[in-house]
N, C-alpha and C positions, 0 to 999 in steps of 0.2 A: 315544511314536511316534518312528521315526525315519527319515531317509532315505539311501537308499544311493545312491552318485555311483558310476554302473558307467562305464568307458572306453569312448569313440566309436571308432568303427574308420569307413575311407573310404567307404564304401559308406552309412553312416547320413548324412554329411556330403553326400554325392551328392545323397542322396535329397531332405535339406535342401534343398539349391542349386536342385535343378528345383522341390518347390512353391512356392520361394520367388519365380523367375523366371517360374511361372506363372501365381500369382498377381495379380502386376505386370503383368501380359498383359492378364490376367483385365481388371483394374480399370481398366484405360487404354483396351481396348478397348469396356466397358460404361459407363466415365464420357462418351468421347465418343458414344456412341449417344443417353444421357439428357441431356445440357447442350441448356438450351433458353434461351436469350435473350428476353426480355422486351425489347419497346423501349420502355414506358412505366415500366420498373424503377428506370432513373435519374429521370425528371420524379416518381417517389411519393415516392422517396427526399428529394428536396428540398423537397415539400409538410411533411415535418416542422417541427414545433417542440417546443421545450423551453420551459415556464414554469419559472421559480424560485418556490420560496417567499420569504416576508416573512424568516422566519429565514436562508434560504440568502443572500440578499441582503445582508443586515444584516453575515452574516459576510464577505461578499464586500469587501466596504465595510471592516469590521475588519481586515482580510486587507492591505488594498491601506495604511491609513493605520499598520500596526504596521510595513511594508517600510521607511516614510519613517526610524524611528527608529533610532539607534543602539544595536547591541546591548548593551553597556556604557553604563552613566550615569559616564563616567570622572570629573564632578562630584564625585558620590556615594561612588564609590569610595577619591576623594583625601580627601574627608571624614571617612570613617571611619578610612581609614591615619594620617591627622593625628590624630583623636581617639583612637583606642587608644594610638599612641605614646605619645602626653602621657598616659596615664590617665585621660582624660575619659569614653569611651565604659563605657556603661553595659549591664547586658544587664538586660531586664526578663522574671523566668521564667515571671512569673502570666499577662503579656500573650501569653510564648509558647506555655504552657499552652492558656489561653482560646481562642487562632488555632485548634489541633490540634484542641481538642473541635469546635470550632463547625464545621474541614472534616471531622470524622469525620460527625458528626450530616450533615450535607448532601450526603454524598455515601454515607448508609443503610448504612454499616459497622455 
């Protein structure tokens, strides 16, 4: 299937411009007839509440005491620069093995 892009000429473009203009008539003159005000729409409005869950909380909680932390343990990281330089740092492949099983398993891959 295919479609064909025929050329506009002014008159098709005319015709545009006035549904387009009438349209905008259309809806401004029928939006203001239908708008109706509620004066107890704001007091319902405030009658609302939001409960959190025990989970949403807990994270909220997690949220606010991971903000306190540094993103970098620069400790940590001087740590390791010092041990690799010297040859001390060691990589263990079974423990990083054993890590990947255990997040593939728990996360039902």
């Amino acid at each position: 299937m295919s479609n064909t892009i025929k050329p506009v000429d002014n008159s098709m473009i005319n015709k545009l411009g006035d549904k387009i203009g009438n349209a905008k008539e259309a809806l401004s003159t029928s939006a203001s007839q239908r708008i109706e005000v509620k004066p107890n729409a704001v007091a319902d409005a405030k009658s609302d509440t939001v409960e959190l869950t025990s989970g949403a909380k807990l994270l909220e909680r997690l949220e606010k005491s991971l903000e306190s932390l540094p993103d970098i343990n620069q400790e940590r990281v001087d740590a390791v620069k010092t041990a690799i330089a010297n040859g001390d740092y060691t990589i263990d492949a079974d423990k990083i093995a054993d890590a990947l099983v255990r997040f593939d398993r728990e996360f039902g891959r």
